[in-house]
C-alpha positions in Angstrom: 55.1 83.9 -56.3 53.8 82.1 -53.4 54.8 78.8 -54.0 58.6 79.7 -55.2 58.9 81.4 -51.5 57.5 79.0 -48.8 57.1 76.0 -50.6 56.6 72.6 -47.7 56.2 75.3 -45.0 54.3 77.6 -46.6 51.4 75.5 -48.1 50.9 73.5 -44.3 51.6 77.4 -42.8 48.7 78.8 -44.9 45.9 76.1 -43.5 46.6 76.8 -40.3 46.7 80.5 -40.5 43.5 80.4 -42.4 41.7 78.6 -38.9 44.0 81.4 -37.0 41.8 84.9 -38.5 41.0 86.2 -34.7 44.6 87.0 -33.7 44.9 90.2 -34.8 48.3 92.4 -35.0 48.5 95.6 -32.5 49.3 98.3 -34.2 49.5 101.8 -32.5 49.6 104.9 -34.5 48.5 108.0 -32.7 49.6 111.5 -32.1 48.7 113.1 -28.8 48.5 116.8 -30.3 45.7 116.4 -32.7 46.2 120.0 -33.7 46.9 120.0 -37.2 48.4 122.4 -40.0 47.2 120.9 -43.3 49.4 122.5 -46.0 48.8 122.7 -49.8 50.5 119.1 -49.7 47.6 117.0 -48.4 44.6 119.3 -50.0 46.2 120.0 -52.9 44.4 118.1 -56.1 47.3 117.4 -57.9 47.0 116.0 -61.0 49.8 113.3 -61.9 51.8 112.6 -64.8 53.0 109.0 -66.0 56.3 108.3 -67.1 55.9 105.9 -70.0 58.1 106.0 -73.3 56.3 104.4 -75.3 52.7 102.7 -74.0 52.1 99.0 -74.8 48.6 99.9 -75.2 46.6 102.8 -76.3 44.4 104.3 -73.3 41.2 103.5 -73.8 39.5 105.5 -70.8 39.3 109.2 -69.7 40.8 109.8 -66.1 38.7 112.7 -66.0 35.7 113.2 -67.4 32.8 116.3 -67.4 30.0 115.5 -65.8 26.6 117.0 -66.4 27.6 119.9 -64.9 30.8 120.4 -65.8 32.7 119.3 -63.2 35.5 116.7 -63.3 35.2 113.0 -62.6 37.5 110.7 -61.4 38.1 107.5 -63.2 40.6 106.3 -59.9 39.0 103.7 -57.6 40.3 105.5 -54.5 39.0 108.7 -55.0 35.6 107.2 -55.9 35.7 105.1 -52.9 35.4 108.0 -50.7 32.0 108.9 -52.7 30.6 105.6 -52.5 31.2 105.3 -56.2 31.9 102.3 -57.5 34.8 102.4 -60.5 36.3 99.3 -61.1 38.1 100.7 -64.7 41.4 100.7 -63.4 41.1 97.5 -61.1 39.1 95.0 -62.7 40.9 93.0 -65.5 44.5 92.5 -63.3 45.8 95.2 -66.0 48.3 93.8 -68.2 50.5 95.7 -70.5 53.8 93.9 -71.8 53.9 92.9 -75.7 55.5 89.7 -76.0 58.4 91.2 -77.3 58.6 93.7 -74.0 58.1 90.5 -71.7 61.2 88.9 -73.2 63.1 92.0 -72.5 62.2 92.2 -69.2 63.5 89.0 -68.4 66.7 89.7 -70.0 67.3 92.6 -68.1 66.5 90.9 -64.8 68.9 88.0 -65.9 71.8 90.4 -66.3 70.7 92.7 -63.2 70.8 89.1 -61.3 74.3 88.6 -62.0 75.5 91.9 -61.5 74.0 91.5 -57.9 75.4 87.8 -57.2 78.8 88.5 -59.0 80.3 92.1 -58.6 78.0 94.0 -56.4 79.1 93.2 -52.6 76.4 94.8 -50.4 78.3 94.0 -46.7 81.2 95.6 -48.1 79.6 98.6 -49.3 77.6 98.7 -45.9 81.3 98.3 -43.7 82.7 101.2 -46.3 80.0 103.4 -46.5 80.2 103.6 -50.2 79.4 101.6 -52.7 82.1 100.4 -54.5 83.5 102.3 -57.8 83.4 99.2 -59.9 80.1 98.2 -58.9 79.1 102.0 -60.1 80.8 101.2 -63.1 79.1 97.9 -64.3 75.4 99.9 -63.1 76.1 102.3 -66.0 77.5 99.9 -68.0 73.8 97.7 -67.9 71.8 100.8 -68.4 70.8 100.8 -64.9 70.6 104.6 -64.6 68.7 104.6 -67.6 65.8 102.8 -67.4 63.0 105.6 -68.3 65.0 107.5 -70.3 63.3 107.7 -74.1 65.9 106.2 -76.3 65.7 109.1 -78.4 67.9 110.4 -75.2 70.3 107.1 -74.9 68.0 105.9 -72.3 66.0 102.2 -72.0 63.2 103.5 -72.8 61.2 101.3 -70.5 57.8 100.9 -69.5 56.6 101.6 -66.0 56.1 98.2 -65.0 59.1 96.8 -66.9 61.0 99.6 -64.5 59.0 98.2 -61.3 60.3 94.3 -62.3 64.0 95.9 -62.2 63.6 97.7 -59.5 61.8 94.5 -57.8 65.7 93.0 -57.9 67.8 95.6 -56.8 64.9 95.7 -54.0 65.8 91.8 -53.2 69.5 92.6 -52.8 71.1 95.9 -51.8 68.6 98.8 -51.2 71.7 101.1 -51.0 72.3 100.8 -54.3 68.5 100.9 -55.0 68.6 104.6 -53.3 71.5 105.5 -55.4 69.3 104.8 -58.8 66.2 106.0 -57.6 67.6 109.4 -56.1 68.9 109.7 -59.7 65.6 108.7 -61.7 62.7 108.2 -60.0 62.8 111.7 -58.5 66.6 113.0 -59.7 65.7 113.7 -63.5 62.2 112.7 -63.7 61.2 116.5 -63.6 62.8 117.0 -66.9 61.0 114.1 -68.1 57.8 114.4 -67.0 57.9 118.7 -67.1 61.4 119.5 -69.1 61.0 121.6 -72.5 62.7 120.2 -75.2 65.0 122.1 -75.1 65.7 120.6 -71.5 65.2 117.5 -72.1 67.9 117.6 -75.0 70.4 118.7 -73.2 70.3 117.1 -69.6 68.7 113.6 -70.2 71.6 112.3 -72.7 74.3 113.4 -69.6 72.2 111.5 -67.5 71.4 108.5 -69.4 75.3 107.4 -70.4 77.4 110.6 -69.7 77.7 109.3 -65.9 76.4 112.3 -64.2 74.5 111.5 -61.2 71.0 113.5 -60.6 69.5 114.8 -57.3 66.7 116.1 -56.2 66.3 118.7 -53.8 63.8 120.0 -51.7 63.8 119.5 -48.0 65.5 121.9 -45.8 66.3 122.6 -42.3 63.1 124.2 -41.4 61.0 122.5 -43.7 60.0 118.3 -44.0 56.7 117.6 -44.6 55.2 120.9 -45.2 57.1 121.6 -48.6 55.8 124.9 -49.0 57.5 126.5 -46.4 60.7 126.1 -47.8 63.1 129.0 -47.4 65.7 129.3 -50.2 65.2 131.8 -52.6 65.8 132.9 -56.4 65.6 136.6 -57.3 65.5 137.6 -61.0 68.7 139.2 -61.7 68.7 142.6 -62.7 69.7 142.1 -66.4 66.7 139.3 -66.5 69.4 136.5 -67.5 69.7 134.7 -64.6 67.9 134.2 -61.1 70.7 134.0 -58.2 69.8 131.2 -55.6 70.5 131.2 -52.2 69.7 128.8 -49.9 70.2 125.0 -48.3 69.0 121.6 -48.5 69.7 118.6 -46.3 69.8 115.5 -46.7 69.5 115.1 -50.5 70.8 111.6 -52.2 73.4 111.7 -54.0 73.9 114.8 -52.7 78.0 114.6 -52.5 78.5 113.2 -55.7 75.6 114.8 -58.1 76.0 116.9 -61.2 72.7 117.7 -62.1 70.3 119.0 -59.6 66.3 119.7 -59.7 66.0 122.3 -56.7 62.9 124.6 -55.4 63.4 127.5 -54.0 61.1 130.8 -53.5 60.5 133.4 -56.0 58.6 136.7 -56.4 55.8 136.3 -58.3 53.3 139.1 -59.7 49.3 138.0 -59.7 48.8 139.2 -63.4 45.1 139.8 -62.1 45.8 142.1 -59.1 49.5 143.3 -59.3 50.3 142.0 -56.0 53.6 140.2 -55.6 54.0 137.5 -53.2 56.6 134.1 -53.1 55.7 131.1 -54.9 58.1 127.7 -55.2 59.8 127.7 -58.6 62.0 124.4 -59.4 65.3 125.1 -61.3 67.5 122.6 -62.9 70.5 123.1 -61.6 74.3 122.1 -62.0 77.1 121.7 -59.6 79.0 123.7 -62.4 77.3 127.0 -62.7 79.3 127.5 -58.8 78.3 128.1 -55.7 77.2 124.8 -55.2 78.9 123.0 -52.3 77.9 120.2 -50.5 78.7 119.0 -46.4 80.5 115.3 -45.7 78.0 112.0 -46.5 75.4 112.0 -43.1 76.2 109.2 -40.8 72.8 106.7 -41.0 71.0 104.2 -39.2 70.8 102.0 -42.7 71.7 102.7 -46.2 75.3 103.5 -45.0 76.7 103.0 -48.7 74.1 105.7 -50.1 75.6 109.3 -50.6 73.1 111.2 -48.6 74.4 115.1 -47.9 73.7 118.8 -47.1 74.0 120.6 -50.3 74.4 125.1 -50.3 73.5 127.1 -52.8 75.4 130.5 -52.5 74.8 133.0 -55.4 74.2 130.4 -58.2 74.0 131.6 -61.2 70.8 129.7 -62.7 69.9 131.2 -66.5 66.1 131.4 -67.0 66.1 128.7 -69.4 66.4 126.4 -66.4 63.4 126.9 -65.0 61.3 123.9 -64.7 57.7 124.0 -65.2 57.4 127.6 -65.1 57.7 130.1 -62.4 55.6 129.4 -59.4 54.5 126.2 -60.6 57.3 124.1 -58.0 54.9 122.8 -56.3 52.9 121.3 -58.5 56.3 120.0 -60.2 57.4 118.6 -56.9 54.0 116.8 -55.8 54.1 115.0 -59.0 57.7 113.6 -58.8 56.7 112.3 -55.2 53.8 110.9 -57.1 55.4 109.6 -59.8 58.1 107.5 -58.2 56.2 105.8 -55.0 54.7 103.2 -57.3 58.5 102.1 -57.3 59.3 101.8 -53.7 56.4 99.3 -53.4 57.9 97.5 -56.2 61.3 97.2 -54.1 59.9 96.5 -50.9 58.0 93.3 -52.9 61.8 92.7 -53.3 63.0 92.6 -50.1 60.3 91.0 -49.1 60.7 87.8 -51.2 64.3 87.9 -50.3 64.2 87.8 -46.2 61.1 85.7 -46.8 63.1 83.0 -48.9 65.9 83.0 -46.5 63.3 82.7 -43.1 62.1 79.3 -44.6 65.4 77.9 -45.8 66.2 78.2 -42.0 62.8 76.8 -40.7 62.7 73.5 -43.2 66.3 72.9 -41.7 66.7 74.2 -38.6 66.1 70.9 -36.2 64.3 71.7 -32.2 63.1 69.4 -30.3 63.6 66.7 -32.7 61.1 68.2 -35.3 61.9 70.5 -38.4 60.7 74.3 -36.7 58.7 74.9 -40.4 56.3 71.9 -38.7 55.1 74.3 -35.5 52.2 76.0 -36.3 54.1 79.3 -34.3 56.6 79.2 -37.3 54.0 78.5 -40.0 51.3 81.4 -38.9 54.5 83.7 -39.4 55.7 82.3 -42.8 52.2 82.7 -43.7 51.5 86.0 -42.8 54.6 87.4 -44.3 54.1 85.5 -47.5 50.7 87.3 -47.6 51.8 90.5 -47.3 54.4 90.4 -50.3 51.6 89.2 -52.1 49.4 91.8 -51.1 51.9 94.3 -51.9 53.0 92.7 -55.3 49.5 92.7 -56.5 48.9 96.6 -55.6 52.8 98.1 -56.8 52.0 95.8 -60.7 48.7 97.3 -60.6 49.3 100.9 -60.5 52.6 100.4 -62.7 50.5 98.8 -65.6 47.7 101.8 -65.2 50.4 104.2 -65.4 51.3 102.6 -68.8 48.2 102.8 -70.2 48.4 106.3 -69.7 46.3 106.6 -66.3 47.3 110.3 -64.5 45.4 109.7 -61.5 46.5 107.4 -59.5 48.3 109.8 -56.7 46.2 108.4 -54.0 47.0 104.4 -55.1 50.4 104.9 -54.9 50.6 106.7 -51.9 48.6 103.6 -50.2 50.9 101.3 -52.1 53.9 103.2 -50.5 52.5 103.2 -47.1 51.2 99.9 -47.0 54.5 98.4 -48.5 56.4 100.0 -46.6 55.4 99.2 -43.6 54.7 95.4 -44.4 58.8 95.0 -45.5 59.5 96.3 -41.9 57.4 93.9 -40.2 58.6 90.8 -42.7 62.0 91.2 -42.1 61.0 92.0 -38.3 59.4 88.5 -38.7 62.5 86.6 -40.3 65.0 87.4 -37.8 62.7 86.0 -35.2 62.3 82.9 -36.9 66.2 82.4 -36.8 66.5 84.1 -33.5 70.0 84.6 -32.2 71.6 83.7 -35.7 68.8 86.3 -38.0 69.9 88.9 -34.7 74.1 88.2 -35.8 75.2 90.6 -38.6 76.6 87.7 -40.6 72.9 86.6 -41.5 73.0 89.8 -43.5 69.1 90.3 -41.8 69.9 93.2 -39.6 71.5 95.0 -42.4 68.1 95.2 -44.2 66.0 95.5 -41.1 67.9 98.8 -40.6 67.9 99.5 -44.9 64.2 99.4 -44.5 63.4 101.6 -41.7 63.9 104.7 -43.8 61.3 103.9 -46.3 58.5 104.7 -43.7 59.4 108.0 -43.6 61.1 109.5 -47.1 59.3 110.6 -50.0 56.3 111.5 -47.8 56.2 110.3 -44.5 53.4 107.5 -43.8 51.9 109.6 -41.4 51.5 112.7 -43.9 50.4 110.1 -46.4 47.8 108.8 -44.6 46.5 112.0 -44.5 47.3 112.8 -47.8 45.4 109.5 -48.7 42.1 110.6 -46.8 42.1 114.5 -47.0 42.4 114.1 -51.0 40.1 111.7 -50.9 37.3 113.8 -48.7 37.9 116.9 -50.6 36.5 115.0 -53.7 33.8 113.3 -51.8 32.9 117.0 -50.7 32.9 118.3 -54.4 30.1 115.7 -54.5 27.9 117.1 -52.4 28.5 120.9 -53.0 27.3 119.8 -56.7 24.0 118.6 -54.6 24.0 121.8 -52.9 24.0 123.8 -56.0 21.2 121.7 -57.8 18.8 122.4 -55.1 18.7 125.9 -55.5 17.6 125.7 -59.2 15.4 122.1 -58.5 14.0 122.4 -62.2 17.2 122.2 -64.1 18.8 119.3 -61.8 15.7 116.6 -61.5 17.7 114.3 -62.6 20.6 114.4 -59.8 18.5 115.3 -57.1 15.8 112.5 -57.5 18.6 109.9 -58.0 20.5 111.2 -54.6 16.9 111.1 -52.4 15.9 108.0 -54.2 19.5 106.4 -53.0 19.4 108.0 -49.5 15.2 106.7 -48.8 16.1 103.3 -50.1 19.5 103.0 -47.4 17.4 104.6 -44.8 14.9 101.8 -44.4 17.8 99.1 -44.5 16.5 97.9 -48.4 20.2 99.1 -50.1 22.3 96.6 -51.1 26.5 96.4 -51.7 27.5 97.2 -55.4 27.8 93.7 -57.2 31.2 92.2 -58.3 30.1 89.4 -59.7 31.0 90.1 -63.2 34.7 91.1 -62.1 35.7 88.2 -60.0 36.1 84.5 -60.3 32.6 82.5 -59.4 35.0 81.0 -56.3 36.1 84.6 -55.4 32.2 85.3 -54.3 32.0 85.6 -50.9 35.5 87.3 -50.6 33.9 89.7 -52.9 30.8 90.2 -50.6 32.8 91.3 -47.6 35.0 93.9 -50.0 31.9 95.1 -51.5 30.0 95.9 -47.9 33.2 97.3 -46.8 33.3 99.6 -50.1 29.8 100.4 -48.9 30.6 101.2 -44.9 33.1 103.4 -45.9 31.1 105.7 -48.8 28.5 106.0 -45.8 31.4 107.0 -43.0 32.7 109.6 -45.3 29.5 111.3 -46.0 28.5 111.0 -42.3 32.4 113.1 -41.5 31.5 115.4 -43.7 28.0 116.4 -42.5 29.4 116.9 -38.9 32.4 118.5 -39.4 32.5 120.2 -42.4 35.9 122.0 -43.2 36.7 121.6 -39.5 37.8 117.6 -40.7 41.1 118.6 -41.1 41.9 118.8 -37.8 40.2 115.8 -37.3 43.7 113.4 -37.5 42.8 110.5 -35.1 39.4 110.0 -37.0 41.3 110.8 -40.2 44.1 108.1 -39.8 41.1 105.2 -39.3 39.6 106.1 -42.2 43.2 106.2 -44.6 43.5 102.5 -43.0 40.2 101.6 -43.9 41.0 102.7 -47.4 44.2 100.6 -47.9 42.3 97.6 -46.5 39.7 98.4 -49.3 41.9 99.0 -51.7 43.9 95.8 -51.0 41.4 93.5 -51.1 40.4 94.7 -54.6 44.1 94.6 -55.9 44.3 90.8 -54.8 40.6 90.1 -56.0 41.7 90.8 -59.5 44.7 89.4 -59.1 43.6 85.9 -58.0 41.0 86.4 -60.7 42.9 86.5 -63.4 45.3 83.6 -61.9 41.8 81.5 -62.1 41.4 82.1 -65.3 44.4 81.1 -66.5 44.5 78.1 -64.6 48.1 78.8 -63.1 50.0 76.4 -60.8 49.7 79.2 -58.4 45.9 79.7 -58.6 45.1 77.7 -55.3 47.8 79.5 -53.1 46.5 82.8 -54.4 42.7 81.8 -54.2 43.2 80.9 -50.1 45.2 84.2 -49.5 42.8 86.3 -50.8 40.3 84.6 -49.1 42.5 85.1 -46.4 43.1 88.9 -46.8 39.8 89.9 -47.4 38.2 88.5 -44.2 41.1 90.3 -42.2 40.9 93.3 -44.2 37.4 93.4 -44.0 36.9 93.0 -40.3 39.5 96.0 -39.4 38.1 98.0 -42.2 34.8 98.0 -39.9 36.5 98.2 -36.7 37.8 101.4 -38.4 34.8 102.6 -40.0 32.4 101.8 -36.4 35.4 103.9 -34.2 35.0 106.8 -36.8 31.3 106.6 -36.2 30.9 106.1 -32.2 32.1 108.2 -29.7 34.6 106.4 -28.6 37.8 105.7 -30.9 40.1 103.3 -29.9 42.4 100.6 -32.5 42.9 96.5 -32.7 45.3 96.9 -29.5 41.9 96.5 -27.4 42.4 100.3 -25.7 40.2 103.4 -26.1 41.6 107.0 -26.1 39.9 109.5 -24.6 41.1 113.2 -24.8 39.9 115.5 -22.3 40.8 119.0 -20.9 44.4 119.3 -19.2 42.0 120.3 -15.6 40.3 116.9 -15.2 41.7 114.2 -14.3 40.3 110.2 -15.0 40.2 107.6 -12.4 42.1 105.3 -14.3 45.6 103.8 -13.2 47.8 105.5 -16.2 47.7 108.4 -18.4 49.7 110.5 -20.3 49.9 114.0 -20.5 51.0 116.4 -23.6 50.8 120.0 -24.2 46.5 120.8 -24.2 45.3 117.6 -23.7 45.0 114.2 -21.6 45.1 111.0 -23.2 43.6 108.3 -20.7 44.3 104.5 -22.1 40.6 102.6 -20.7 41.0 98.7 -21.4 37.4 98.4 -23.6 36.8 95.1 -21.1 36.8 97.6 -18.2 35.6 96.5 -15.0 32.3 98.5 -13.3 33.8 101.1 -12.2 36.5 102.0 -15.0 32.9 101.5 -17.5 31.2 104.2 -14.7 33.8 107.0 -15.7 34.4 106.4 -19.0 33.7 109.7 -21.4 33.4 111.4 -18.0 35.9 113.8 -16.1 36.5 114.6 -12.8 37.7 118.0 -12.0 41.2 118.0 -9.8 
């Protein structure tokens, strides 16, 4: 919590960063080649599947649901964000999920993952060896650690979601090697035999992973193929006898890639359309072991971070796979793969929180005793904005990976577009915390004895594995449109048969005439949030608005041509984790309110806080989208014209079809005369 990180520092820190709102952070994200090729990974509508043993409660609501005519509804905030719809089901209570019983558990487990951390597990050493050391590996299995999800029907834990997030929280605050290790091995490694495994399957592998010591992998991207997954090039044939399919192929960089024994790869097959004969290659996912041979694997990679995590080339020459091992039937890979992305992001935000509270703890011990100019440095307003800020984004991030963990429990299955925000916005915030912390202790955060620039290079890699933030962000906001437009092609079909759809199509123009003569208003939170929370609420609520509007308004102009649409695209995806952010810490703080907790007026002033900076660069974003200018909080407009014109400006960079001319928005004259114009060479 708040208090238990900053403490003295903090509280001061987050009165004065409360006066400090208008200094805004400069972040540039921009690709010059806005040409895009969308694969089946950001437009596919893949539905996900929660890993829960055994749920704490019984699900009360339907993720999907038929609407009147038939088609399916989304019970997810995101996706109803992008339609303007407002569904607060899986947002408002903060859900909870733990049983006492479950609670007292948890804590236990944390207590003895603790120790392990502080008493046998020596990250520095592990770091210098590039190994983690065989008797830490030993104690791991030992406490279960590689069984947390495992039913205990299979000599797993059998844990919940969110009890897995809370361990995963520690191993986050203390050596994200050894977090890789365990999360290579379940949140992707097995989890396709738990989430798509036949009995059968399940059986047989999940026991050997749970306490039989062998290490799981998964294993998908290859040489020619990172992002776009279904491009991937190794391939099963059926052999002739129909026993076994024979893969060929590689794989690089896979965790645990040297050292595991049981394997879910995708590869190619041949598949027949029953409907029209004709065969063509779909992405099967095998389970496969190192022992059916054939399976070799290259020396551990050499890393920026995670040096002690086995990360490895793995070949696949004339395996042996028996048909029993196919995973989620033939052809299906993809979907199998998406979902096991899916599944296991909501526990990368969980570890980042981790990380988070640890270089945040260790910041302030050094700023309430570090002595300049004859004053503590935690009493400089400088040192406090930072403490501040970074204590805010753990909490922002806490708040969003507990959320989606708890709706997972309760048996949600559509939440791919939360946790993908929750990755990306995690993700990013640990690298700019720890980024943070080292400044604060300058020279001694930038020596390697602080232990600071071990996880400032640990962290880097979480920006870009299990779905690059870029890709995400388009996930996040393609995913998102293409429901949005399901909306309106619904609308389209009820006008041509007016008599049978009054009731939609009255409602629509009803909605539209009202918001065209300024009389709509933002949908009411009131009932959700705390009476205090109000005007926080407000500025969520217009934003929620804004963006419903800026969707619909994409849509009408660009129509399917939106996908190559990336620089517009990427302001909207950060619009939506502003949005979604601000609700996450809403009902968060709400429910900290009610309870009265020590903590309640630390949460109630960053949410406050959050929500009128999210807000205001949630509209920055939403107004770019809509002008013809689009530009970010760095103060700079890009404008893109032909590779033939040239703008009389004093820089501009040049790549492949296009010109990208940097114009400072507080231009003088002359700059304002040209810009949006081009001059021909």
């Amino acid at each position: 919590m708040f208090t238990e990180l900053i403490s003295h520092a903090g509280e001061k820190a987050f009165h004065i960063y409360h006066e400090c709102l208008n200094i805004k952070m400069s972040v540039l994200r921009i690709n010059l080649r806005s040409k895009a090729v969308v694969s089946k990974y950001l437009l596919g509508n893949v539905k996900c599947h929660a890993t829960a043993a055994k749920p704490a409660v019984k699900h009360v609501e339907k993720d999907e649901r038929a609407s009147h005519s038939g088609a399916k509804e989304s019970e997810a905030f995101a996706m109803n964000l992008f339609r303007g719809n407002l569904r607060g089901g899986q947002v408002f209570p903060y859900p909870e999920v733990l049983t006492e019983e479950q609670s007292e558990l948890t804590a236990m487990l944390v207590d003895s993952m603790d120790t392990f951390f502080t008493e046998v597990n020596d990250p520095v050493l592990n770091d210098d060896n590039e190994q983690v050391e065989s008797k830490s590996l030993e104690a791991l299995w030992e406490l279960g650690a590689f069984a947390c999800q495992i039913p205990q029907e299979f000599s797993g834990l059998g844990l919940l979601n969110t009890q897995y997030a809370r361990l995963v929280e520690v191993v986050g605050k203390h050596d994200l090697s050894v977090g890789v290790m365990l999360g290579a091995h379940q949140s992707i490694g097995f989890k396709g035999i738990l989430l798509f495994g036949t009995p059968e399957q399940k059986a047989k592998y999940l026991p050997r992973a749970a306490v039989g010591k062998e290490y799981a992998a998964f294993c998908l991207t290859e040489p020619s193929s990172g992002s776009d997954a279904g491009s991937i090039k190794s391939r099963a044939v059926l052999s002739p006898d129909k026993e076994h399919y024979i893969l060929n192929g590689s794989k690089i960089w896979i965790s645990n890639g040297g050292i595991a024994e049981i394997m879910t790869v995708f590869a190619q097959t041949p598949v027949v359309d029953p409907k029209t004969g004709n065969q063509r290659d779909q992405v099967t996912g095998f389970i496969v072991e190192r022992g059916f041979g054939g399976v070799t694997s290259g020396p551990p990679e050499k890393k920026l971070g995670l040096k002690s995590s086995n990360t490895t080339d793995i070949f696949f020459e004339d395996v042996k796979i028996p048909v029993d091992n196919v995973l989620g039937g033939v052809g299906e890979g993809f979907k199998v793969a998406m979902n096991i992305l899916n599944n296991g992001r909501f526990g990368m935000a969980a570890a980042m929180t981790g990380t988070m509270r640890a270089v945040t703890k260790k910041a302030v011990e050094h700023a309430t005793t570090r002595i300049q100019f004859g004053r503590r440095i935690d009493s400089f307003g400088t040192i406090q904005e930072k403490i501040a800020k970074m204590s805010l984004l753990h909490y922002v991030a806490e708040s969003m990976a507990y959320m989606i963990s708890a709706n997972m429990d309760k048996g949600s299955t559509d939440f791919q577009l939360e946790a993908a925000i929750s990755k990306v916005f995690s993700s990013e915030a640990a690298w700019h915390v720890c980024d943070e912390a080292i400044q604060i202790m300058g020279g001694m955060g930038y020596m390697k004895d602080c232990g600071l620039e071990r996880v400032l290079r640990d962290v880097r890699i979480f920006r870009i594995f299990e779905g690059t933030n870029d890709i995400l962000r388009l996930f996040v906001a393609l995913t998102g449109i293409q429901y949005a437009g399901s909306h309106l092609r619904e609308l389209q079909k009820a006008f041509k048969n007016p008599a049978a759809n009054l009731g939609l199509i009255f409602g629509e123009a009803t909605k539209r005439a009202i918001r065209s003569v300024g009389l709509s208003s933002s949908p009411s939170l009131s009932p959700l949030v705390h009476p205090s929370l109000a005007p926080s609420a407000a500025l969520a609520s217009k934003s929620f608005v804004h963006f419903g509007q800026t969707v619909e308004g994409m849509l009408v102009k660009y129509g399917r041509s939106v996908v190559d649409q990336q620089f517009l695209l990427n302001r909207l995806a950060n619009a939506a984790i502003d949005i979604y952010t601000m609700m996450a810490v809403l009902s968060r703080t709400t429910r900290a309110l009610q309870l009265d907790l020590p903590s309640a007026p630390h949460e109630h002033l960053m949410t406050q806080t959050w929500c009128q900076e999210a807000s205001q660069r949630a509209a920055q974003n939403l107004n770019m989208i809509s002008s013809d200018q689009q530009g970010d909080s760095t103060g700079f407009t890009y404008v893109k014209a032909p590779k033939n014109h040239l703008f009389l400006v004093s820089y501009f960079a040049t790549h492949s079809d296009y010109t990208y001319v940097h114009l400072p928005n507080s231009a003088d004259s002359g700059a304002r005369g040209v810009k949006g114009s081009a001059y021909p060479r």
